[in-house]
Structure formats: C-alpha cells, structure tokens
C-alpha positions in Angstrom: -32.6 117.0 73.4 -35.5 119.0 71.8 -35.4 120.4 68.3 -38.0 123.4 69.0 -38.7 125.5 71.9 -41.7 128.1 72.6 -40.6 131.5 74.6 -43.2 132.5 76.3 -43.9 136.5 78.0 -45.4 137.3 74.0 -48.5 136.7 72.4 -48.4 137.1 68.4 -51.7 137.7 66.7 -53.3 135.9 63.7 -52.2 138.6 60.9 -54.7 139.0 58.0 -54.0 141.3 55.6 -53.9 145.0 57.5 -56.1 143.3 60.3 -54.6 142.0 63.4 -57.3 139.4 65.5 -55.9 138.8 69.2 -56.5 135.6 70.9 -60.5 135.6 72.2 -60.0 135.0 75.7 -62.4 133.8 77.8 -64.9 133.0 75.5 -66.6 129.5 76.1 -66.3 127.8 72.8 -64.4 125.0 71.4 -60.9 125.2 69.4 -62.7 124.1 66.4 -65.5 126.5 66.5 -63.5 129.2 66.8 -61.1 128.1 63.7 -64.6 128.0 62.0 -65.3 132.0 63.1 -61.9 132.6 61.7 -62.7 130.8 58.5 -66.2 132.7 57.8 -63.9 135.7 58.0 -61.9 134.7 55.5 -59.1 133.9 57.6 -57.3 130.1 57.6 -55.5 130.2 61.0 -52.5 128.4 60.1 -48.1 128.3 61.5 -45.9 130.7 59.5 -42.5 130.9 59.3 -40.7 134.5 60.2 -37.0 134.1 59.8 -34.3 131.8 58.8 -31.3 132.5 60.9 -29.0 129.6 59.5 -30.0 126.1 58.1 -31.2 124.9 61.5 -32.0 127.6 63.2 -35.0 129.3 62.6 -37.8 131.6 63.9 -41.4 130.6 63.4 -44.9 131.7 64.7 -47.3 128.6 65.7 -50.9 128.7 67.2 -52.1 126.5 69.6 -56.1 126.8 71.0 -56.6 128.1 67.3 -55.4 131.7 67.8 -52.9 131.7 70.7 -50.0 132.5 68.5 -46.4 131.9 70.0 -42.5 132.4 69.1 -41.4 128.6 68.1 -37.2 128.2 68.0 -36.1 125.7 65.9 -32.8 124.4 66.7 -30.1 121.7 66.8 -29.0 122.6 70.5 -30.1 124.6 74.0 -27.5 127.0 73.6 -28.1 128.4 70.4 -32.0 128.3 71.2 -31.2 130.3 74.3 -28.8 132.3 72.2 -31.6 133.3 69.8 -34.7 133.6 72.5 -32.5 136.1 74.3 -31.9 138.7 71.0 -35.9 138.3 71.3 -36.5 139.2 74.2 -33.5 141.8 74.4 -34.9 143.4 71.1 -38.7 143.5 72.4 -37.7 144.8 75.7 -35.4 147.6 74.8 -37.0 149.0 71.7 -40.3 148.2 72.1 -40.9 148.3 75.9 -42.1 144.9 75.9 -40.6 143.9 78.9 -40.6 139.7 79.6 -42.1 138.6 82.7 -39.4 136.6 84.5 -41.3 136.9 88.2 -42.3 133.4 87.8 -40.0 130.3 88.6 -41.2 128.6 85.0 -38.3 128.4 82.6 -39.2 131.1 80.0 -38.2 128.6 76.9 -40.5 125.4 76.9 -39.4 122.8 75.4 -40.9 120.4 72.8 -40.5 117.2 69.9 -43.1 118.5 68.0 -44.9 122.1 66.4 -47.8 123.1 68.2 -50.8 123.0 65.6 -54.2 125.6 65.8 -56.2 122.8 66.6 -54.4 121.9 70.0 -56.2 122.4 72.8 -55.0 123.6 76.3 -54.7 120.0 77.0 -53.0 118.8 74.1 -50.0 121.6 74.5 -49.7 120.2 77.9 -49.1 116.7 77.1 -46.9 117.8 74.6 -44.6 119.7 76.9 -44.7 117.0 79.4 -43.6 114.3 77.0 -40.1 116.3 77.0 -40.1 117.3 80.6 -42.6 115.4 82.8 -42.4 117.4 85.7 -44.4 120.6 83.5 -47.6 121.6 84.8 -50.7 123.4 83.9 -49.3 126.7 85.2 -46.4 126.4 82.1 -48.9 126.2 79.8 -51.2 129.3 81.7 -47.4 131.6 81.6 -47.7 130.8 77.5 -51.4 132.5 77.5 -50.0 136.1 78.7 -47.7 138.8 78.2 -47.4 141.2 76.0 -48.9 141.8 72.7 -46.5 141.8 69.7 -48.1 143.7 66.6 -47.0 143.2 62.8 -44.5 146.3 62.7 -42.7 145.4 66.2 -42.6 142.2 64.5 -40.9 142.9 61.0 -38.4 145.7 62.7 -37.4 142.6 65.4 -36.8 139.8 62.6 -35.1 142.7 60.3 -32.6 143.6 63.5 -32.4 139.7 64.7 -31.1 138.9 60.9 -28.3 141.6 61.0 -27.0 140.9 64.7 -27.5 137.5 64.7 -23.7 136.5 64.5 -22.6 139.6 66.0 -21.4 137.9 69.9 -20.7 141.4 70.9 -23.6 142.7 70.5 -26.0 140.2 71.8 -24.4 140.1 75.1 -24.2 143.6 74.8 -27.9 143.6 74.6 -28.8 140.7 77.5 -26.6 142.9 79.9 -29.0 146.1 79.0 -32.4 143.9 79.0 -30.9 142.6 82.9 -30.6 146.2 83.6 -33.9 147.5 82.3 -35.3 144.1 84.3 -33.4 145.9 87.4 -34.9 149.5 86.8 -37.2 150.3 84.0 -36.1 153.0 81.5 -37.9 152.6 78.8 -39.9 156.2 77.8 -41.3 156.7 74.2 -40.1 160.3 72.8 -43.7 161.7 73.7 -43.7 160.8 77.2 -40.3 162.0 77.7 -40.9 165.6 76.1 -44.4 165.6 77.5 -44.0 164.3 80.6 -41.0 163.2 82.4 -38.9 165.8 81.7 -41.4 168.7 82.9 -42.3 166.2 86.0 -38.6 165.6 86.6 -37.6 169.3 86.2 -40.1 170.3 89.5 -38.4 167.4 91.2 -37.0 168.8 94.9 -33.3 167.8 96.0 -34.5 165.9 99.0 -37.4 163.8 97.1 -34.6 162.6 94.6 -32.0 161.6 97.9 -35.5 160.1 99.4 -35.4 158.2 96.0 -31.9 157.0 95.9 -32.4 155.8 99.6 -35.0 153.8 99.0 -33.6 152.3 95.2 -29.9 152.4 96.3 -29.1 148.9 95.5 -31.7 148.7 92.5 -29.7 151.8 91.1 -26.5 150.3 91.9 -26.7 146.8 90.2 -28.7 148.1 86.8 -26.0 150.7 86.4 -23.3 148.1 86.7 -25.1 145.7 84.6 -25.2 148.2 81.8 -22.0 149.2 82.3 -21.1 145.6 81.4 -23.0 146.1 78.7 -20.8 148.8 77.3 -17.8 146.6 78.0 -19.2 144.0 76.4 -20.1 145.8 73.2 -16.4 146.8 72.7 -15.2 143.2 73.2 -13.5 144.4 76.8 -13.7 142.7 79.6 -12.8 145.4 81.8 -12.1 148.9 81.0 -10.0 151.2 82.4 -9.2 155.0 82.0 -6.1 154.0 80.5 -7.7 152.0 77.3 -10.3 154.2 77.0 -8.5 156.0 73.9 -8.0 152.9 72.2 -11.4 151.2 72.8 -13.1 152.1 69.5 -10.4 150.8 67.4 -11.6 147.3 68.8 -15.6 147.9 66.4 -16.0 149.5 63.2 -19.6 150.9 63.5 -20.8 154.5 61.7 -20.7 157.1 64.3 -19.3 155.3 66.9 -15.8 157.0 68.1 -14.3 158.2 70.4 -14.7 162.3 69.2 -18.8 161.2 68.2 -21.1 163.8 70.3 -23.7 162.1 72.7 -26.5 164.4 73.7 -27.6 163.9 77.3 -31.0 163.4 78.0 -31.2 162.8 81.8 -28.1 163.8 83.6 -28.7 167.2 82.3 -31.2 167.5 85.6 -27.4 167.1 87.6 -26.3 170.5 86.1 -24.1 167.7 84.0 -22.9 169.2 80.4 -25.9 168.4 77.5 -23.5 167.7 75.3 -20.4 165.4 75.7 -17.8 163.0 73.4 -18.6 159.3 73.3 -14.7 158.8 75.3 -16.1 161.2 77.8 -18.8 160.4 78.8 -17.4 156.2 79.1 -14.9 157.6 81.6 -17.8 159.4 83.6 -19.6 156.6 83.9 -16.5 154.2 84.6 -15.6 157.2 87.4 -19.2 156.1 88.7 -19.0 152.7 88.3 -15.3 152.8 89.9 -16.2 155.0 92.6 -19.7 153.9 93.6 -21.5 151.1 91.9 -18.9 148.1 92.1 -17.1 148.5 94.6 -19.5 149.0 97.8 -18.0 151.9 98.7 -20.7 152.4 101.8 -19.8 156.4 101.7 -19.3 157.4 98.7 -19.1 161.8 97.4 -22.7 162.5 97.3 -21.2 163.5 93.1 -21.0 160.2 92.9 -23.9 158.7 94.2 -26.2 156.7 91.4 -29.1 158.1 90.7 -32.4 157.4 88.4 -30.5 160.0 86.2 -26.8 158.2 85.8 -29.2 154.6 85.3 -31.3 155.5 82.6 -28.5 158.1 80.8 -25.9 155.1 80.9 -29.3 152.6 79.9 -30.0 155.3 76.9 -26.0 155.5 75.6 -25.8 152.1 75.2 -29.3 151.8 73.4 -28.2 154.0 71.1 -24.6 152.2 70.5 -26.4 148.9 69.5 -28.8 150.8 67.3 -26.1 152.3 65.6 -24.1 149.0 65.5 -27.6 147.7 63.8 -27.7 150.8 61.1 -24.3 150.0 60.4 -24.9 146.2 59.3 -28.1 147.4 57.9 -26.1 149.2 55.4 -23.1 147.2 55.0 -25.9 144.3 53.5 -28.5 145.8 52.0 -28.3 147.0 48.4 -29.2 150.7 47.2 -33.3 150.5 46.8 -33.4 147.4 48.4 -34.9 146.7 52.6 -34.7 143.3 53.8 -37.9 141.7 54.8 -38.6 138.4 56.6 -41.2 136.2 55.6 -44.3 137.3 54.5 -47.5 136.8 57.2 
C-alpha cells in the first residue's frame, strides 16, 4: 500500500512572501529553466509542509514541473487518506466555492511511493504513478494540471478548520453528505451576489417559470435535498430522525448556538411566503415533513406545498453550512487560548 497520495481538482501556487506565482502554462521551456526564472526572482521553488494531523498523517504541498503545486497526503492507510482528502475537498467546496471536478472516471487521489520533487517533469510524475498502479495514464497526470486555484488565505482558513474537525466523525460525514449535495445542485453564492443579485433576480421570478424549473430539475432537487438531509442526520450522530426525537436531538452535540430554541434566519424559502425567521427544531421538522412527504419516498404526486424546489435545496444546503461552521467556532474556542489563533505551517 502507498504512504502518500496527491488529490487532484486544486492547484496551489508557489507562495513568496505577499506574492502568489501560478503555474506558467503553456509556455515552451524546460522544468529547469523555469526553476531558474523563479530563482532570479528571488524565489527557491521548493515542498512545504501545511499541517500535521497526527504522527502519520499529514498534509503537505509538493511541486512537480517546477511550479505545479499539489495537495500530498501522507498516510499509513487508504482509509484515513480518503478520510482526510474528503475534509479537503468538503471544506474547499462548501466555503470556498471550489467545487472538485469528479466528471472524469480518474480516481481523484493518485497514489504514490515517493514525494513529487520541482524538478519532475510531466514524464517523471507519470512513471511515478505508474510504478504504484500500472494501468495510470497520461490523462491522470493531465486531471493533476487543472482545477481550481487555491490562494494563501483559502489555504490557512482550510488547514485551521481541517485541525479542529479532524477527529470529529460527525462532522466530516456531515460535510461529505453536503459537498454530494452541492455536487447534485450548486448552492454556493458569496453574500454580494446574493444581496446584489439573486435575490432581486429571484424576487421577479413568475410561478410558472419556477414549476417549469422544478420539472425540469425534479430528480436533481430531489436527491441533493435528501443528501443534505443526511447530512443533518449525520451531524447529530442519528441515523434517522423522526418527529418524535426531534426534541431530544440536540442533547446528542454540545456546540455554541446550536439548540433546539436557536433562531435560524431564512434566506431562500422566504420567496415561498415561508416565515423569515424560525427555531433550529422547527425548521428540522419542516424539512423532515419534506423529506418524509416528497424527497424519499417517491411519492409520484405529492401537495404541490410539498414539492422541492431550488428554494427548500439551497435553504436546507445553507442550515447545515451554518451548523458545521458553528460546530468549527465551537472547537475553535474550546482550544485556542485568549490572544492566541492557531496557525499551520508557515509558507
């Protein structure tokens, strides 16, 4: 079994000082020249270590083709690799919109018996990831060359939240079950497209555009609602939840802010003439009522109430955002001392 493993989807960029260099693409120069560009510029292209999870687990970020910088895993076994590429790509995706590109059949964690070095070439990471896996091609090593751009401050706020959920079960599936439903139906908006934007858009919206809509989404709507409904369960360490344990869920965490009387402000359900502002307990039994009546159980002909719309998908995909955030705030305090912020490596 391999010790490290590169995720692919993200490209980190050589960090150097307040400057940030992305990889030069398509320029038609050799690995070495381009480590000597780097050089005049006062920059020595070299792997850096981000976070240390446990004594053999850890995050680092390695360069191949000089400044092609990648996620490396180091671990003992698949699972926990898998276990801590998933927080990654669950942390990029929700907070930061960076989305992983899992429309290819390549596996998304590449495995290798060595680190990647700046002075690899396209050829030499190859041969590399075919010494572990001979039936890699060139098109493994081409999915490592995109995807999104991760810059230094997504970078410190991912290793900061990664090093206070990390051994929180809960809340990592918690989080793979909203990145699956975010992969299902996109809901990520930054708060200046939202207020600028989609909600004065979604406001002129007619009644039979958004039933046009949820014909043509109906089973995209469906299964990313009940994906983050798991998500919820999942959080409170339920496996199914009914109306009945609803009252007793919250004794099951012990996060800030998270109980059963807490107010949740509505963002998007608001456009269903739905109350803006409802209890946490409440607003889980609408969406179970949803899930219950609609989403899980294939009711064919279902109240039009209780039909799931872009508004009940990203509401339910916001509440639970905003649960693991507070779950994060709460370990964030519970370990850092007064005056004190944890920081991950230097780079």
């Amino acid at each position: 079994m391999s010790k490290y493993y590169l995720l692919s989807s993200y490209h980190v960029p050589i960090f150097h000082g307040n400057n940030e260099f992305p990889a030069q693409v398509g320029l038609q120069v050799s690995v070495r020249e381009k480590l000597a560009f780097y050089e005049q510029m006062g920059v020595k292209v070299k792997n850096k270590p981000l976070l240390k999870l446990t004594s053999e687990t850890k995050i680092g970020i390695v360069y191949h083709n000089a400044d092609f910088g990648h996620f490396l895993i180091t671990s003992a076994d698949r699972a926990t690799a898998y276990h801590v590429a998933n927080l990654i790509r669950g942390f990029l995706g929700v907070f930061c919109g960076k989305t992983p590109d899992d429309s290819r059949s390549d596996y998304f964690l590449q495995e290798l018996n060595e680190i990647p070095q700046p002075i690899w070439t396209e050829s030499d990471l190859l041969s590399a990831l075919k010494k572990f896996n001979s039936k890699n091609h060139e098109f493994a090593v081409r999915k490592l060359f995109g995807g999104n751009i991760i810059f230094k401050q997504e970078l410190i706020q991912m290793a900061l939240f990664l090093k206070q959920i990390y051994q929180q079960s809960n809340i990592h599936e918690s989080l793979d079950h909203l990145l699956e439903s975010r992969l299902l139906f996109y809901g990520y908006m930054v708060g200046s497209y939202l207020d600028a934007y989609y909600f004065i858009e979604r406001e002129k919206i007619d009644d039979w555009e958004m039933e046009k809509r949820y014909f043509e989404n109906k089973y995209r709507y469906e299964t990313a609602f009940v994906a983050a409904f798991k998500g919820i369960e999942r959080y409170f360490n339920n496996s199914f939840i009914k109306k009945s344990n609803i009252s007793t869920l919250f004794d099951s965490v012990n996060y800030e802010y998270v109980t059963f009387d807490t107010i949740y402000e509505r963002s998007h359900e608001v456009f269903l003439k739905l109350p803006e502002n409802i209890k946490y307990g409440d607003v889980i039994k609408h969406f179970l009522n949803i899930r219950n009546c609609t989403a899980a159980h294939g009711n064919k002909n279902p109240p039009k109430d209780f039909w799931v719309s872009e508004d009940n998908v990203f509401e339910i995909q916001r509440f639970l955002k905003e649960l693991i955030w507070k779950a994060y705030q709460t370990s964030n305090l519970s370990t850092v001392k007064p005056n004190q912020s944890p920081e991950p490596n230097k780079f």
